[in-house]
C-alpha beads as a LAMMPS data file, in Angstrom:
LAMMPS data file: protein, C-alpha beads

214 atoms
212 bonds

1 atom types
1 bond types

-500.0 500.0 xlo xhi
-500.0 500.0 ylo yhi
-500.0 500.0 zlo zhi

Masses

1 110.0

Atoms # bond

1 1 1 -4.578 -5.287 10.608
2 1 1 -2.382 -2.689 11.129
3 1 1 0.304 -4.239 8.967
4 1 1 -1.951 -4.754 5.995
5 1 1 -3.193 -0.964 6.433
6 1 1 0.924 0.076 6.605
7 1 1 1.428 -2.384 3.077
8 1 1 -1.474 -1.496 1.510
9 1 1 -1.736 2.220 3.303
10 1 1 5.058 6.704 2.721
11 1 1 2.084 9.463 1.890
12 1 1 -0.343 9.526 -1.267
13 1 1 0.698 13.142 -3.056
14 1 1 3.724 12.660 -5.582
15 1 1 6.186 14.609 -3.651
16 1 1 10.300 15.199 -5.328
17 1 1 12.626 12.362 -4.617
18 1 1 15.658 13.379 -2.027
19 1 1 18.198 12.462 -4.933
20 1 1 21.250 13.617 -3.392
21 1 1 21.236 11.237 -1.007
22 1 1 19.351 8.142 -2.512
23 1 1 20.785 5.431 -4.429
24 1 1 20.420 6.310 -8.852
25 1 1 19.545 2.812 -9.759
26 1 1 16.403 2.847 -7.501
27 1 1 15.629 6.208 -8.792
28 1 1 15.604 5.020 -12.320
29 1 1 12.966 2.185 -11.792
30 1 1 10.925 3.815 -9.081
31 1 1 10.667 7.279 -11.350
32 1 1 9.212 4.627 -14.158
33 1 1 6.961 3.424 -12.119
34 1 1 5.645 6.728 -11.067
35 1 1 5.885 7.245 -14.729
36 1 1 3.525 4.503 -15.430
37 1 1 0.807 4.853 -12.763
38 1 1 0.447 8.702 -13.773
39 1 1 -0.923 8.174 -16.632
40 1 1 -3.326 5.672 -15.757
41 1 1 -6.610 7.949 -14.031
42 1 1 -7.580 4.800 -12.134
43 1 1 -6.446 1.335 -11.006
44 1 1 -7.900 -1.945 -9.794
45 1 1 -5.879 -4.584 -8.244
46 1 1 -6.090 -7.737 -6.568
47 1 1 -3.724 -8.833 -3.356
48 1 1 -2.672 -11.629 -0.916
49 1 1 -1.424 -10.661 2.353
50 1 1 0.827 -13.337 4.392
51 1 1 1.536 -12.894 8.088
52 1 1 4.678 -15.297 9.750
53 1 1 6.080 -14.899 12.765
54 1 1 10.215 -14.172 13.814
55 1 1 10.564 -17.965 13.156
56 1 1 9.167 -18.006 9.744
57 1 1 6.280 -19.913 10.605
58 1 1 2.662 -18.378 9.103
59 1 1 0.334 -16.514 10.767
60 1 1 -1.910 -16.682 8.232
61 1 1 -3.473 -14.719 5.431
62 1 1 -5.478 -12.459 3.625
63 1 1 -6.789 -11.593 0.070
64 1 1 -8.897 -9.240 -1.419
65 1 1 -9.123 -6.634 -4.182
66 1 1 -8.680 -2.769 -4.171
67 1 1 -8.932 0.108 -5.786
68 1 1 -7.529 3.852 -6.202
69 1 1 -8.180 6.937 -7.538
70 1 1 -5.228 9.562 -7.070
71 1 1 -4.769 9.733 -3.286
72 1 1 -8.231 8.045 -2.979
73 1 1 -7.996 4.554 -2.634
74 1 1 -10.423 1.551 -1.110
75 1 1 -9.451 -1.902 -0.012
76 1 1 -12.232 -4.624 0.432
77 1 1 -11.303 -8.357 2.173
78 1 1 -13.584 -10.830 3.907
79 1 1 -14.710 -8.874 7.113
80 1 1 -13.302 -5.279 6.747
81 1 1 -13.435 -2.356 4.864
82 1 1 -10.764 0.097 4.128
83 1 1 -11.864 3.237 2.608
84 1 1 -9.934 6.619 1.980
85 1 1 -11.142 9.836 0.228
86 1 1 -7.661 11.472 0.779
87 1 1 -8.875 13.307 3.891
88 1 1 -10.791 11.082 5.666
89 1 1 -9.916 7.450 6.149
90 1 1 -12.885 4.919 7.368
91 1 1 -12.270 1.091 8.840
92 1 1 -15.203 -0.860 8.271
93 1 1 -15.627 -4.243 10.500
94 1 1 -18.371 -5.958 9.311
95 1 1 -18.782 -8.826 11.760
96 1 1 -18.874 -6.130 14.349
97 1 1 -20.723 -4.022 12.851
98 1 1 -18.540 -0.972 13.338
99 1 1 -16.476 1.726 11.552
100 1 1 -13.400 3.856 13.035
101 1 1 -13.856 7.322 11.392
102 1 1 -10.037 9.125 11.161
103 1 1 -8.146 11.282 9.610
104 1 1 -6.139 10.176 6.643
105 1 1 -2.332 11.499 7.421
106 1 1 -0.921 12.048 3.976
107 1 1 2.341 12.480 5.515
108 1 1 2.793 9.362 7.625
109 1 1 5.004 6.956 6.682
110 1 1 2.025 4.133 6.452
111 1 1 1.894 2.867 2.774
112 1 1 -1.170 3.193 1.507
113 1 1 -2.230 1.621 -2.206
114 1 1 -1.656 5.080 -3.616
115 1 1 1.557 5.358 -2.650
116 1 1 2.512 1.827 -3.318
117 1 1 2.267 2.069 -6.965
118 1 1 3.242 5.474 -7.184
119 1 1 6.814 4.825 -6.788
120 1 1 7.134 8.384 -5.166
121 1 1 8.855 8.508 -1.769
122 1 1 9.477 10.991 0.444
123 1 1 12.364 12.396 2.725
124 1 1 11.087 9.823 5.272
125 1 1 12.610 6.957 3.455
126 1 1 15.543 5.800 2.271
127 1 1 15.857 3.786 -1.067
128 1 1 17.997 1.499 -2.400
129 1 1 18.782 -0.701 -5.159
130 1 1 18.644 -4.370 -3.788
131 1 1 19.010 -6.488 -7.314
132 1 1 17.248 -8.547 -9.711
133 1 1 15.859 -11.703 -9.171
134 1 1 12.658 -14.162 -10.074
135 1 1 8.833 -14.072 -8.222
136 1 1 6.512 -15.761 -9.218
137 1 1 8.046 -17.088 -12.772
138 1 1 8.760 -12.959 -13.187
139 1 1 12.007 -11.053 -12.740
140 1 1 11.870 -8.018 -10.523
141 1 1 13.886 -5.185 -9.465
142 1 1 13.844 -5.162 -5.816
143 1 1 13.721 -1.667 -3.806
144 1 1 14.627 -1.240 -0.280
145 1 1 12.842 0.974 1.335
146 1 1 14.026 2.102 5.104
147 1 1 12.280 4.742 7.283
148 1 1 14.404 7.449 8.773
149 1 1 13.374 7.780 12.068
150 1 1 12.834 3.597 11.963
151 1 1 10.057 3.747 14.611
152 1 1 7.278 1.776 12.833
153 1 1 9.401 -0.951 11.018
154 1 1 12.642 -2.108 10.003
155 1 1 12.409 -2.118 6.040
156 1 1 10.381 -3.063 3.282
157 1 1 11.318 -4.903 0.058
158 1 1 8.931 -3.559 -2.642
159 1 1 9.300 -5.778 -5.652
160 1 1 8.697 -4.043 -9.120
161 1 1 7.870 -6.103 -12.502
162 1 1 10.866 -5.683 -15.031
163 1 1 8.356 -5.652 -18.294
164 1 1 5.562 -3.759 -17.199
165 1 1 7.124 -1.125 -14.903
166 1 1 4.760 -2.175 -11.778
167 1 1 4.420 -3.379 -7.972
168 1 1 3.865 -6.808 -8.098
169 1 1 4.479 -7.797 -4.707
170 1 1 6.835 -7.198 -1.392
171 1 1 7.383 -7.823 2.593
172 1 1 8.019 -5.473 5.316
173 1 1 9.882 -6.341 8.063
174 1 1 9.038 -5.118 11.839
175 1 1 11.197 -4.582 14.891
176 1 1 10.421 -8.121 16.406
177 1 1 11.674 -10.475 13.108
178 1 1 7.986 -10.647 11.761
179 1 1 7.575 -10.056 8.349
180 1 1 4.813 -8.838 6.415
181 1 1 3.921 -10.028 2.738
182 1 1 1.647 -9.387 0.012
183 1 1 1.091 -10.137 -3.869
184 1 1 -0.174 -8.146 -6.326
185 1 1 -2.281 -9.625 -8.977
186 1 1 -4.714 -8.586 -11.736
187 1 1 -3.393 -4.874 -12.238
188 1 1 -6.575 -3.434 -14.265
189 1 1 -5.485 0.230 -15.226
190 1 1 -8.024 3.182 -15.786
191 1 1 -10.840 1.039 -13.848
192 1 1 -14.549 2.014 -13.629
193 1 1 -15.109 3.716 -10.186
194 1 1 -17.600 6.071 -9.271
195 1 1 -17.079 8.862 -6.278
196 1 1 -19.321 6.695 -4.063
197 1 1 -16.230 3.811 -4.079
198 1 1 -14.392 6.423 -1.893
199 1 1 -16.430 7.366 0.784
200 1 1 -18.219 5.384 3.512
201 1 1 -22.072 6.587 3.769
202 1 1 -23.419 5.228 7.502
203 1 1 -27.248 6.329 6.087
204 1 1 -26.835 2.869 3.759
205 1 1 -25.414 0.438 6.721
206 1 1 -27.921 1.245 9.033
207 1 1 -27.388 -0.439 12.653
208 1 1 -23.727 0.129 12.195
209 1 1 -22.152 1.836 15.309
210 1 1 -19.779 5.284 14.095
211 1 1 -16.248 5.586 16.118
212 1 1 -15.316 9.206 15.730
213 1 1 -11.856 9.403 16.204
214 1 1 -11.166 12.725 15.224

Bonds

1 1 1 2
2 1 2 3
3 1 3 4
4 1 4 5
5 1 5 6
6 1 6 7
7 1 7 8
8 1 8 9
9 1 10 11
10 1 11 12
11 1 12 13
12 1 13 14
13 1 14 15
14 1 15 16
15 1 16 17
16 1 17 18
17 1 18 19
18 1 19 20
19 1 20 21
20 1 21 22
21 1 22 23
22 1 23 24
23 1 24 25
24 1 25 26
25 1 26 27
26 1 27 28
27 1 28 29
28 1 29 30
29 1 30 31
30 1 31 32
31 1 32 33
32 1 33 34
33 1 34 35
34 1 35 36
35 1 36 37
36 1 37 38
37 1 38 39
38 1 39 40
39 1 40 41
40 1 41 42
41 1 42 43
42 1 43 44
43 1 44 45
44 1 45 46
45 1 46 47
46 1 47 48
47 1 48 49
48 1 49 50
49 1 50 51
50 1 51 52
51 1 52 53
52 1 53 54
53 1 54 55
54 1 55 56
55 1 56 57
56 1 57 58
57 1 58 59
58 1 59 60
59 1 60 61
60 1 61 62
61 1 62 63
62 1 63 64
63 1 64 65
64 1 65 66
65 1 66 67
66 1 67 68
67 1 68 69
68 1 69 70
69 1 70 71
70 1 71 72
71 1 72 73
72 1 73 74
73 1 74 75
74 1 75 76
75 1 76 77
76 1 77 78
77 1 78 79
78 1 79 80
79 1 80 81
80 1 81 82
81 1 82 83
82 1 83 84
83 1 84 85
84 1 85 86
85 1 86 87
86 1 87 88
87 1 88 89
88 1 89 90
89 1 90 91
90 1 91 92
91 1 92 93
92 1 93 94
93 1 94 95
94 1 95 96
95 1 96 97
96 1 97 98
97 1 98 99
98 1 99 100
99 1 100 101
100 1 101 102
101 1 102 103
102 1 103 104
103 1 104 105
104 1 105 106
105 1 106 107
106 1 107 108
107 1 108 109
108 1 109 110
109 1 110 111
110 1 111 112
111 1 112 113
112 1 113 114
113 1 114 115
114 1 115 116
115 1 116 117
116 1 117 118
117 1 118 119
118 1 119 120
119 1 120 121
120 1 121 122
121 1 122 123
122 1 123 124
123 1 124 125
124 1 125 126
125 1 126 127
126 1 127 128
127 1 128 129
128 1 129 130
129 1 130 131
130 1 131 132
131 1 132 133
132 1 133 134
133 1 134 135
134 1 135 136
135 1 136 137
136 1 137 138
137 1 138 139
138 1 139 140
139 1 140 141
140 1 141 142
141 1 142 143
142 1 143 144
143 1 144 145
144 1 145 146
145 1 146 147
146 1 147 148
147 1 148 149
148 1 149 150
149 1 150 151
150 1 151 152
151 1 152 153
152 1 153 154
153 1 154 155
154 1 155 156
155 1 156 157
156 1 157 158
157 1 158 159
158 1 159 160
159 1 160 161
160 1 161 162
161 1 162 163
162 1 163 164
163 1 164 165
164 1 165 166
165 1 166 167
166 1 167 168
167 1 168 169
168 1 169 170
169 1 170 171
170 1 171 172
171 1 172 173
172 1 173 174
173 1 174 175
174 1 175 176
175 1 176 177
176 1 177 178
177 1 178 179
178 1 179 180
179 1 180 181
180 1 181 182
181 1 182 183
182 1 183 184
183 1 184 185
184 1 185 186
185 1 186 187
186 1 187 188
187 1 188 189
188 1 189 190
189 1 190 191
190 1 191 192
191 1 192 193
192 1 193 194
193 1 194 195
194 1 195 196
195 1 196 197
196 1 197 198
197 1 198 199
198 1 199 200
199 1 200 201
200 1 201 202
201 1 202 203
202 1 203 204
203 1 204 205
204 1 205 206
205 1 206 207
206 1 207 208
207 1 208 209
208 1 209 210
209 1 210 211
210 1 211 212
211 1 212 213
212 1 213 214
């Protein structure tokens, strides 16, 4: 779950691209992007996350819906809970009946639903243009994205809709050959949420064990 929290979790605050030393043509579509999501106030999306091993072969999948609010962001699948208020990030497993309490790092290089569809990257990554081609019947730009210090993963190929400007999709590759896929579907811009979306209140789950891991 890690893996879906490092997709769908490069930090949430719109910090300057490193220009100098990052490749124009990604610039161009990632700064529209940005562009775009800016001047939305909210966003609702829905997503399918695909697991597969070195070989290729699945490891099965995922879907679900979330939502975000400038750095604030919550993702909700079968079983779990992902919920972020910018400072404090909460992992809510139902079946168990527990939720990890943590604090949110805005300056990790996780990539969190905010940052996602930002398009803003910082100094931690390296981006490059990687081509056009067709997903799902739609043509894309494609973005590489590498980390600098390339401890948590390889690279990521974030895939960015040619006629409206935004994240439809990508995979991030780890260490071992697994890969790491999701698809973006159902982009609703300036969403209904309310500030209770963003937070996790334990007085309305009652019988639900708090991990403190601060």
């Amino acid at each position: 779950m890690k893996k879906l929290l490092s997709l769908l979790l490069v930090a949430t605050t719109f910090i300057s691209f490193q220009s100098q030393a990052q490749d124009a043509k990604a610039k161009v579509v990632l700064d529209k992007l940005s562009s775009k999501v800016k001047s939305m106030t909210s966003l609702k999306a829905n997503f399918v996350f695909t697991m597969n091993d070195a070989k290729g072969a699945s490891k099965g999948n995922k879907s679900g819906t979330f939502l975000m609010q400038g750095n604030k962001f919550r993702v909700n699948m079968t079983g779990q809970q992902i919920i972020c208020d910018g400072r404090t990030l909460w992992t809510y497993l139902v079946s168990d009946k527990e939720v990890q309490v943590s604090n949110y790092d805005a300056n990790s290089q996780s990539i969190s639903p905010a940052k996602l569809f930002s398009g803003s990257y910082t100094k931690d990554y390296k981006y490059t243009y990687g081509g056009a081609k067709t997903v799902a019947g739609k043509s894309v730009d494609v973005i590489e994205l590498t980390p600098v210090n390339g401890k948590s993963f390889k690279k990521i190929l974030l895939y960015v809709d040619q006629k409206t400007s935004m994240v439809n999709g990508g995979i991030m590759y780890d260490k071992s050959g697994s890969s790491y896929g999701y698809t973006i579907s159902g982009v609703t811009p300036n969403a209904k949420v309310a500030a209770t979306d963003f937070t996790f209140d334990a007085k309305k789950n009652p019988g639900v064990e708090v991990i403190d891991l601060r």
